[in-house]
FIKOLZA-1660 file (N, C-alpha, C; in steps of 0.1 Angstrom, whole numbers, plus 5000, padded with zeros to 4 digits):
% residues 183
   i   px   py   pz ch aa at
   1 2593 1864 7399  A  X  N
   1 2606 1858 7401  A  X CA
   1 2611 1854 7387  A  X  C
   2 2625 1862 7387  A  X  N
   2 2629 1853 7371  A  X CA
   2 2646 1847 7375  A  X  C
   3 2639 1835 7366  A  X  N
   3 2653 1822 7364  A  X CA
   3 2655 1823 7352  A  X  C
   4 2672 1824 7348  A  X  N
   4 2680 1822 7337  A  X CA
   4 2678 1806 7336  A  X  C
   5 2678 1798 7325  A  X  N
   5 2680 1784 7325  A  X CA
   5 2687 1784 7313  A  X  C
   6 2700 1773 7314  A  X  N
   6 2709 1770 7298  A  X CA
   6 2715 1755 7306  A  X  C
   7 2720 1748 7290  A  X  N
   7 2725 1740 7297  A  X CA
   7 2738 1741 7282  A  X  C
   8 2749 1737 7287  A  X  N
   8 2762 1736 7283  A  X CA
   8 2769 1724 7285  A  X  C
   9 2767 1714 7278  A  X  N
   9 2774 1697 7282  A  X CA
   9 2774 1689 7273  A  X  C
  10 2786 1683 7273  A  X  N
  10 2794 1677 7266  A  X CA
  10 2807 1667 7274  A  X  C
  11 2806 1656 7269  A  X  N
  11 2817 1645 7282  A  X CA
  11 2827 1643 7268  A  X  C
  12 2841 1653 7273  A  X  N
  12 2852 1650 7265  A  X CA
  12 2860 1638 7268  A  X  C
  13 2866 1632 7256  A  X  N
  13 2871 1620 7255  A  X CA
  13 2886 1629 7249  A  X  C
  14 2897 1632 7257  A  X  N
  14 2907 1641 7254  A  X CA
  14 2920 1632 7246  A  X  C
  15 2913 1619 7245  A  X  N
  15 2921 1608 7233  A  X CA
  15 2921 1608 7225  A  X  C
  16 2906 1611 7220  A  X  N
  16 2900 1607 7206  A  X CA
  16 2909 1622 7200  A  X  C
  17 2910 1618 7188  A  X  N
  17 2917 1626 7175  A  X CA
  17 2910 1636 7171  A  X  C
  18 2893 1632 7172  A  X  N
  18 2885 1640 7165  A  X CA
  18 2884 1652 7178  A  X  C
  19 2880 1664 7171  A  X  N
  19 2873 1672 7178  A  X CA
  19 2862 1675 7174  A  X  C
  20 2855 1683 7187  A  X  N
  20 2840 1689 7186  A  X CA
  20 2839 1703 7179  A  X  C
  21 2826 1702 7171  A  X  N
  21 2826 1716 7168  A  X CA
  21 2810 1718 7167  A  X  C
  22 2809 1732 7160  A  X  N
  22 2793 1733 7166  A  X CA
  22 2783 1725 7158  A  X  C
  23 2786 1718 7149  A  X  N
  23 2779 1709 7145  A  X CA
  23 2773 1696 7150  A  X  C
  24 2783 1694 7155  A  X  N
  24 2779 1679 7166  A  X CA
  24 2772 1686 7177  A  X  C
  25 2771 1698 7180  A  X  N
  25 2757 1701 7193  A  X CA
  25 2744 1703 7183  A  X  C
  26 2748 1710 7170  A  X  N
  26 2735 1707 7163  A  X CA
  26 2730 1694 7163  A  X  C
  27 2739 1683 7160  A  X  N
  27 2733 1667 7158  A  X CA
  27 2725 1669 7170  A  X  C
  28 2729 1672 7180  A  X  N
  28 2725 1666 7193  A  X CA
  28 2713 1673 7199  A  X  C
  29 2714 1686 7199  A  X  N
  29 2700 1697 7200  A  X CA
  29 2710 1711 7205  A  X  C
  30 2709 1720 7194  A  X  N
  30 2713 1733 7196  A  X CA
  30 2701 1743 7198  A  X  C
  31 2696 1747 7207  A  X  N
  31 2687 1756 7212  A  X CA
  31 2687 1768 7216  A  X  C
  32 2682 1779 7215  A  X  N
  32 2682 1791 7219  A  X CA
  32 2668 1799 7224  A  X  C
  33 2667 1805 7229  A  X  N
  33 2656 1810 7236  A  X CA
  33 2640 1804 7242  A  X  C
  34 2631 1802 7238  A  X  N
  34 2617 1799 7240  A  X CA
  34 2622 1785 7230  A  X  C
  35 2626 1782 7222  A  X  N
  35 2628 1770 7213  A  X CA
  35 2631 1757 7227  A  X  C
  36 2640 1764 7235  A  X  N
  36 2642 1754 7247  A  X CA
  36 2632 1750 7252  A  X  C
  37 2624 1757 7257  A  X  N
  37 2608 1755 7263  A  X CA
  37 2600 1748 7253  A  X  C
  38 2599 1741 7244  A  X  N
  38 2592 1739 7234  A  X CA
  38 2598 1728 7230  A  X  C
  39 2612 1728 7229  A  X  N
  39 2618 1713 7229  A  X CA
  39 2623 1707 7241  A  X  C
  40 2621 1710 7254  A  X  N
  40 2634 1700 7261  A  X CA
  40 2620 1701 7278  A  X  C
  41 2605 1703 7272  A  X  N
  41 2598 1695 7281  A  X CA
  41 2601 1684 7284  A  X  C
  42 2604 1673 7296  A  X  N
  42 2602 1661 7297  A  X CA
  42 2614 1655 7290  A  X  C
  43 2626 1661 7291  A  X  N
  43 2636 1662 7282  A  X CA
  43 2650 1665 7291  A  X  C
  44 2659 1656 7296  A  X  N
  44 2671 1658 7305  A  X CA
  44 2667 1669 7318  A  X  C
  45 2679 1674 7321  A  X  N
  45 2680 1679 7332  A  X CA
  45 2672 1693 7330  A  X  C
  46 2672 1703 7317  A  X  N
  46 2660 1710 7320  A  X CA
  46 2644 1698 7322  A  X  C
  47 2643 1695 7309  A  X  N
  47 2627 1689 7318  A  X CA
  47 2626 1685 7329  A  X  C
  48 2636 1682 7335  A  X  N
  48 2631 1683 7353  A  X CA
  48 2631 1693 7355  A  X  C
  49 2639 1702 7351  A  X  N
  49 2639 1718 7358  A  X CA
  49 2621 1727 7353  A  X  C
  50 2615 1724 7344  A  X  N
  50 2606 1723 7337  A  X CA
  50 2594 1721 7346  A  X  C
  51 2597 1711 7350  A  X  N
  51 2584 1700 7350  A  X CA
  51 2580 1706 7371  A  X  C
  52 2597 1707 7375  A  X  N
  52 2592 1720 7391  A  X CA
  52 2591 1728 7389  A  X  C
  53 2595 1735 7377  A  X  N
  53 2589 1751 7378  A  X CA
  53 2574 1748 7374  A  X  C
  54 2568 1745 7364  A  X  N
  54 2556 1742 7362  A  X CA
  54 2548 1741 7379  A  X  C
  55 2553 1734 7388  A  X  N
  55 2543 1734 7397  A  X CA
  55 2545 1745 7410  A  X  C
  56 2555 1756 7407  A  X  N
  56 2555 1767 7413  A  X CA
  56 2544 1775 7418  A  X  C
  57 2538 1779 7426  A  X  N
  57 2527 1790 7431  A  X CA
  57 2524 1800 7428  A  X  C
  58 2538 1808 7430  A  X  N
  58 2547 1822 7426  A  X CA
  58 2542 1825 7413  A  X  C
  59 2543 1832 7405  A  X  N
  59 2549 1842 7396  A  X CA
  59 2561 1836 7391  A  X  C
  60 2561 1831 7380  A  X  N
  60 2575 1826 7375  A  X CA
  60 2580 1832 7360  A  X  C
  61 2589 1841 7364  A  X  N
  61 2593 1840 7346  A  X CA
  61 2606 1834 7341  A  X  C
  62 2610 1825 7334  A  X  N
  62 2619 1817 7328  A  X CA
  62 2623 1823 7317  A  X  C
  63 2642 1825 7316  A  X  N
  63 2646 1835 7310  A  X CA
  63 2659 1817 7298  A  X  C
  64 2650 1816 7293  A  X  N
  64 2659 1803 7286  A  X CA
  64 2667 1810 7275  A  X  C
  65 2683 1809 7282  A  X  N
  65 2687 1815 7275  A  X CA
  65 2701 1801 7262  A  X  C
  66 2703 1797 7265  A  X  N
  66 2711 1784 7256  A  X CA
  66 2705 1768 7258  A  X  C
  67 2707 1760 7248  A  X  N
  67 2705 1746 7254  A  X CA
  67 2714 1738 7241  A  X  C
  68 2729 1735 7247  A  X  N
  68 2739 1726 7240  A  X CA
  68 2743 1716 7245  A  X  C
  69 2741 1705 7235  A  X  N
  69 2743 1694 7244  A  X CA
  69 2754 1687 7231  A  X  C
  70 2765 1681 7233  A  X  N
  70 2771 1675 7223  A  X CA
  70 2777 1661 7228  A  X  C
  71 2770 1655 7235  A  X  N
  71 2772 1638 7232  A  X CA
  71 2784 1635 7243  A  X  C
  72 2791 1626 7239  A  X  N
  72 2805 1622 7240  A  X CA
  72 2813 1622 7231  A  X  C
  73 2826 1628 7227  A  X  N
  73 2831 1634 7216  A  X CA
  73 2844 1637 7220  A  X  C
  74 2856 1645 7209  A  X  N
  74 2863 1651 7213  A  X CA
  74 2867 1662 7221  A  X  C
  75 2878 1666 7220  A  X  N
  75 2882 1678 7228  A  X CA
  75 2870 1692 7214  A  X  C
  76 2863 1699 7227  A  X  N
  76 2858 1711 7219  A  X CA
  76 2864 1721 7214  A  X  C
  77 2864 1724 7200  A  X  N
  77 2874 1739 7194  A  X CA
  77 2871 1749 7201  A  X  C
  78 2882 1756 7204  A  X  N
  78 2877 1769 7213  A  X CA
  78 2868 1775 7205  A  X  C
  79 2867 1777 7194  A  X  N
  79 2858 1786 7182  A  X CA
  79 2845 1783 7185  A  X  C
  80 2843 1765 7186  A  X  N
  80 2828 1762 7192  A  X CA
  80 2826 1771 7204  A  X  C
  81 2838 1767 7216  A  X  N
  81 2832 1769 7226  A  X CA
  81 2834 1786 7231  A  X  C
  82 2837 1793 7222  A  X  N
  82 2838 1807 7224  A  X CA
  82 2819 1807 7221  A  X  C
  83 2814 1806 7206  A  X  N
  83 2805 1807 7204  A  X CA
  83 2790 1803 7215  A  X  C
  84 2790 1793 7220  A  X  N
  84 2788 1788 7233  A  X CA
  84 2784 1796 7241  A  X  C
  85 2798 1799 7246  A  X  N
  85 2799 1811 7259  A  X CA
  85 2797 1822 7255  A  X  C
  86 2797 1828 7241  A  X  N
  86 2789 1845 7239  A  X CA
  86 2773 1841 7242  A  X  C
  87 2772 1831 7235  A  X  N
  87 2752 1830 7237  A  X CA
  87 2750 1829 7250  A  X  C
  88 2752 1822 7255  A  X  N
  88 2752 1824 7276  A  X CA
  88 2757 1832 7281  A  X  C
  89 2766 1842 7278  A  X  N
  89 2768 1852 7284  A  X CA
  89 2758 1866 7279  A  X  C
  90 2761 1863 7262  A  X  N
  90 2750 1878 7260  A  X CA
  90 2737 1876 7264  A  X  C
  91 2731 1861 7263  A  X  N
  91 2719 1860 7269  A  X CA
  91 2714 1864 7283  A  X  C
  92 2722 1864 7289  A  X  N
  92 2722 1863 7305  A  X CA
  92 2723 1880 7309  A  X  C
  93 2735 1887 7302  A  X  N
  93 2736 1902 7302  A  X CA
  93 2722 1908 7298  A  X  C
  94 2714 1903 7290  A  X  N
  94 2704 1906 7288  A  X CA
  94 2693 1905 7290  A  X  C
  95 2691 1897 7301  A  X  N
  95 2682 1890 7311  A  X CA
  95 2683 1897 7325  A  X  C
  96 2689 1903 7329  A  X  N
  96 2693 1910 7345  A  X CA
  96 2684 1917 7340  A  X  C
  97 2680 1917 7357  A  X  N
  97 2687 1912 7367  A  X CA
  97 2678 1897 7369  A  X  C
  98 2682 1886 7374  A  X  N
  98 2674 1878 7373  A  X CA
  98 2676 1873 7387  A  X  C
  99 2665 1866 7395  A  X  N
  99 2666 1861 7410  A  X CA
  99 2677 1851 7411  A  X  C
 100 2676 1845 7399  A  X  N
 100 2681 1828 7400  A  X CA
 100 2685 1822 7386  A  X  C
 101 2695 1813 7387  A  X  N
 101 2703 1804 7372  A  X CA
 101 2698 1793 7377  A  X  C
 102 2694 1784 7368  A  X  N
 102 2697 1770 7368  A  X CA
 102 2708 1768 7356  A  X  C
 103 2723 1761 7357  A  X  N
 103 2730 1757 7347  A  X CA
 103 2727 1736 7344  A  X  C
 104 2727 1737 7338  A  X  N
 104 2728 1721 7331  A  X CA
 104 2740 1719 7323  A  X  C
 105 2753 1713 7332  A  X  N
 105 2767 1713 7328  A  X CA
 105 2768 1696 7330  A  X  C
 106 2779 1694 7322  A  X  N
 106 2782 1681 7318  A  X CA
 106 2794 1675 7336  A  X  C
 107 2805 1682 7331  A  X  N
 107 2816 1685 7347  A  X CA
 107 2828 1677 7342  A  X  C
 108 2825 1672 7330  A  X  N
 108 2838 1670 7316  A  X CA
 108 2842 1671 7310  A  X  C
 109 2836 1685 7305  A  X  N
 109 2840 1694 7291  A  X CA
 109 2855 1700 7292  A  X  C
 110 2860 1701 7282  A  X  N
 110 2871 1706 7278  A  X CA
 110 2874 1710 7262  A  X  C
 111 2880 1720 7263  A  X  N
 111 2883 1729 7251  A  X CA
 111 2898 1727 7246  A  X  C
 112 2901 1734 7234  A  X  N
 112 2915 1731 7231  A  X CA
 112 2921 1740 7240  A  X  C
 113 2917 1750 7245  A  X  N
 113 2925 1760 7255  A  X CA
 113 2918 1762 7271  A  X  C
 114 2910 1753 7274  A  X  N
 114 2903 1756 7286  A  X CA
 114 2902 1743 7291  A  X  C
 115 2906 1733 7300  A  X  N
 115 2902 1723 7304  A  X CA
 115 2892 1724 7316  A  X  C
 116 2886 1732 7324  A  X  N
 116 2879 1734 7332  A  X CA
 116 2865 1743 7333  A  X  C
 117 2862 1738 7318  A  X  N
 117 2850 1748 7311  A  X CA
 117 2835 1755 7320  A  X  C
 118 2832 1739 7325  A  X  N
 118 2821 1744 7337  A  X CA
 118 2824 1755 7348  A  X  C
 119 2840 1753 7350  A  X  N
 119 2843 1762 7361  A  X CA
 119 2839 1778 7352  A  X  C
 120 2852 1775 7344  A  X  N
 120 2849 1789 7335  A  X CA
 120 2834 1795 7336  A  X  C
 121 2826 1790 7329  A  X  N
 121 2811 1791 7329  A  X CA
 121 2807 1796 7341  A  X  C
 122 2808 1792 7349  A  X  N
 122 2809 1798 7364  A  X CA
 122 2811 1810 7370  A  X  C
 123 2818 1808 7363  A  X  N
 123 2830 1825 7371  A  X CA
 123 2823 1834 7365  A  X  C
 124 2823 1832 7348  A  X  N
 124 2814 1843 7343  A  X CA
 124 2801 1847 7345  A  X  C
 125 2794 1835 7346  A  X  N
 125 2776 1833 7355  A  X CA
 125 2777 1843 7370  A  X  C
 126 2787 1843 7375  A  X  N
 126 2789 1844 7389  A  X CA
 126 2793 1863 7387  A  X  C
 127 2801 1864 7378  A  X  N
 127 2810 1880 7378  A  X CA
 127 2795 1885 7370  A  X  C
 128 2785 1879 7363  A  X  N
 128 2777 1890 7359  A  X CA
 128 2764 1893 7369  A  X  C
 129 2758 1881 7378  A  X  N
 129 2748 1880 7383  A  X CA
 129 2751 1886 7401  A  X  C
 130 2764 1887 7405  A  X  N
 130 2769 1886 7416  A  X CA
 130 2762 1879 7429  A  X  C
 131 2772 1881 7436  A  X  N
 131 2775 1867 7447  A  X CA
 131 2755 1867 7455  A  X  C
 132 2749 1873 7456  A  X  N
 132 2736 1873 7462  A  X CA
 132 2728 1862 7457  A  X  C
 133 2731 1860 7443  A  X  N
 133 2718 1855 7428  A  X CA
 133 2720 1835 7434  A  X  C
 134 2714 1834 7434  A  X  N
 134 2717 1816 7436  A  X CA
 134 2722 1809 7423  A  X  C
 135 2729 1803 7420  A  X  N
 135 2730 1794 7409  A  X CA
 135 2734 1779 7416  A  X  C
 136 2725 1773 7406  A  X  N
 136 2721 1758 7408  A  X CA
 136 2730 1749 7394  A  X  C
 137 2734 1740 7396  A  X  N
 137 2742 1732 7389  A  X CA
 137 2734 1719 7391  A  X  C
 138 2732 1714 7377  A  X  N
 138 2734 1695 7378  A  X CA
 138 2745 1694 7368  A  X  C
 139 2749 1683 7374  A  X  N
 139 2759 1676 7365  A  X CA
 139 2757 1662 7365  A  X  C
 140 2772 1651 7356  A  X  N
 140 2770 1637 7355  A  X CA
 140 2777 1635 7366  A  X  C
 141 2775 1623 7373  A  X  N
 141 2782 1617 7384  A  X CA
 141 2792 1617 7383  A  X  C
 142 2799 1616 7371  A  X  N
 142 2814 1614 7370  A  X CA
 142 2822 1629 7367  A  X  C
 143 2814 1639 7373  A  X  N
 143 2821 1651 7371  A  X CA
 143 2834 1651 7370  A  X  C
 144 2842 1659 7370  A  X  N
 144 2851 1668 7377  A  X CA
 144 2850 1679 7382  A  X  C
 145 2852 1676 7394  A  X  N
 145 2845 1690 7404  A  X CA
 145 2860 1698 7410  A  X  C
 146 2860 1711 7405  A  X  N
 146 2873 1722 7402  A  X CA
 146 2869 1724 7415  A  X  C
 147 2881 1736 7424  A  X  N
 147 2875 1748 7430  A  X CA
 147 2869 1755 7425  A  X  C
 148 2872 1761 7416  A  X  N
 148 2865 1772 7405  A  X CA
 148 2850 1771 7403  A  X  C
 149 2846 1757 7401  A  X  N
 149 2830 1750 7402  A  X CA
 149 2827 1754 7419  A  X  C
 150 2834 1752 7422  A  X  N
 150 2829 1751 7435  A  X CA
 150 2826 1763 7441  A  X  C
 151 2837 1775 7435  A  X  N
 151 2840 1785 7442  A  X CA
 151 2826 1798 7442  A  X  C
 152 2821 1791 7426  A  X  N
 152 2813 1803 7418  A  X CA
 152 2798 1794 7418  A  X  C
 153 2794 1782 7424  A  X  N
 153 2779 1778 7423  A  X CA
 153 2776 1778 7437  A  X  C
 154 2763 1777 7439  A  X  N
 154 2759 1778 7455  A  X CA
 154 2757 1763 7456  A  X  C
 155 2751 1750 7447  A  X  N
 155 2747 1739 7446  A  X CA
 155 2753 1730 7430  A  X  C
 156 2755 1722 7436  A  X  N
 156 2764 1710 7422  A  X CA
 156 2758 1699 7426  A  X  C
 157 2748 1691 7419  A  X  N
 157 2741 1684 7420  A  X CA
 157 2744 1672 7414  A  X  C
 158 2747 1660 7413  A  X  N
 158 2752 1645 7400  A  X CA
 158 2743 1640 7404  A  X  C
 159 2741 1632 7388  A  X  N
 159 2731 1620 7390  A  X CA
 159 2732 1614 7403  A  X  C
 160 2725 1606 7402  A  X  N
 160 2726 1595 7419  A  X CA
 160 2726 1579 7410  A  X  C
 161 2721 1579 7401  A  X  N
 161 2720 1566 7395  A  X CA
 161 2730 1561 7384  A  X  C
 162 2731 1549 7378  A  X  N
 162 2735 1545 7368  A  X CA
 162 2727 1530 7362  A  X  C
 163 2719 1536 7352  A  X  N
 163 2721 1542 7342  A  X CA
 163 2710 1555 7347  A  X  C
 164 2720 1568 7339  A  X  N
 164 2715 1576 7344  A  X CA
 164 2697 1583 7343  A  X  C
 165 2697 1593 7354  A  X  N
 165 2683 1596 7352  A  X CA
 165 2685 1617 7350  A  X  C
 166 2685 1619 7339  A  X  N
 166 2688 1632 7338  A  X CA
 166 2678 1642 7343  A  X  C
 167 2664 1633 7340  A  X  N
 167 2651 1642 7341  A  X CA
 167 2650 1643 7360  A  X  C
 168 2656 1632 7366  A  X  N
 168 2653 1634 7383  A  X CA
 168 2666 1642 7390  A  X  C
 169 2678 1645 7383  A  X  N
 169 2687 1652 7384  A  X CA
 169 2682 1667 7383  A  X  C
 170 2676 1669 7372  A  X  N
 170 2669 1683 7370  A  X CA
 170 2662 1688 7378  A  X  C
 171 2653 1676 7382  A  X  N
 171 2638 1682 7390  A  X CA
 171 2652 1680 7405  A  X  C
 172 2655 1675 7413  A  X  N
 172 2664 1676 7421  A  X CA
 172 2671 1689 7422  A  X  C
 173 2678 1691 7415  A  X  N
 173 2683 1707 7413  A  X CA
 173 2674 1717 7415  A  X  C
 174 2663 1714 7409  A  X  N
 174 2655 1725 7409  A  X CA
 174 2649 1728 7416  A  X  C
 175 2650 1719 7426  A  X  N
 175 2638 1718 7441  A  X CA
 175 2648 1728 7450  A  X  C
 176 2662 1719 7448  A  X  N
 176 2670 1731 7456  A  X CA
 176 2672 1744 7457  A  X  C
 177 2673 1751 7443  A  X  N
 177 2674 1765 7438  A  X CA
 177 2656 1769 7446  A  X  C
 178 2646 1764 7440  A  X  N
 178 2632 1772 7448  A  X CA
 178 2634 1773 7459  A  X  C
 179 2640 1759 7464  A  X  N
 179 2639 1763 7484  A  X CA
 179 2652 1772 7490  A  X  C
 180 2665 1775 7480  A  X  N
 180 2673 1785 7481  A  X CA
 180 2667 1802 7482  A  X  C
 181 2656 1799 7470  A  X  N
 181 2647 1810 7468  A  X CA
 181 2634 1818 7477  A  X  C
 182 2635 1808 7485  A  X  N
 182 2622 1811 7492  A  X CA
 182 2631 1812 7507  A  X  C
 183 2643 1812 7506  A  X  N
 183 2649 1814 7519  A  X CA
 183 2655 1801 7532  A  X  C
% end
């Protein structure tokens, strides 16, 4: 069985003056491939995703394809968030066919030309892997939940707590996607 896993999140503040760029996800942890698996054990909503796959029976292969996380911040430059979305998307094109996504999305991101980023993210996760592949969502409680989110994940999961617990959000999500998986 192989699972794509990336996570994409960032909670825009569409006041602030400043914007995001790819630097502020470096401050925060810019990841790519196996680097994920190696940094983000025990570590937000993947290390819960992590920490259930680890106790899987199956055959698992984990296809870690992004891990951006940039804080609370401004509106993101499209330029960032073009950049972003090539690495999750070529990653992913490159990974098919895969059983299953887990995504780790924020559900507040916004770009200078996209206000509905997760959805976006979505559509495209969804037009490459088609409608059969399960994709699993966590998000922050205070999402904003689109149709578009809605239209293109099978599961959208928010914290339950406050103050939040990212690591039981993950493992939560990821219980759902295996038992999506197993039928």
């Amino acid at each position: 069985m192989r699972i794509a896993i990336a996570e994409i999140a960032q909670e825009t503040d569409s006041f602030s003056p400043m914007t995001a760029e790819l630097p502020d996800f470096q401050a925060f942890g810019l990841y790519f491939g196996d680097e994920i698996l190696e940094r983000m054990r025990g570590v937000g909503p993947l290390g819960g995703f992590l920490e259930v796959a680890g106790e899987q029976s199956e055959p698992l292969e984990l296809v870690p394809l992004v891990r951006a996380w940039g804080g609370a911040g401004g509106t993101i430059t499209d330029s960032t968030f073009a950049v972003l979305r090539e690495r999750l998307l070529v990653g992913l094109r490159a990974a098919l066919p895969v059983n299953g996504v887990y995504l780790a999305l924020h559900g507040a991101a916004a770009a200078e030309s996209e206000d509905d980023i997760e959805g976006l993210l979505l559509a495209d996760v969804r037009q490459l892997v088609g409608p059969a592949v399960p994709i699993a969502v966590c998000l922050d409680h205070h999402a904003n939940i689109t149709q578009r989110m809605v239209d293109h994940a099978d599961v959208l999961i928010g914290h339950e707590t406050q103050p939040h617990d990212p690591v039981a959000t993950g493992r939560k999500t990821a219980r759902v996607l295996f038992a999506m998986l197993r039928g």
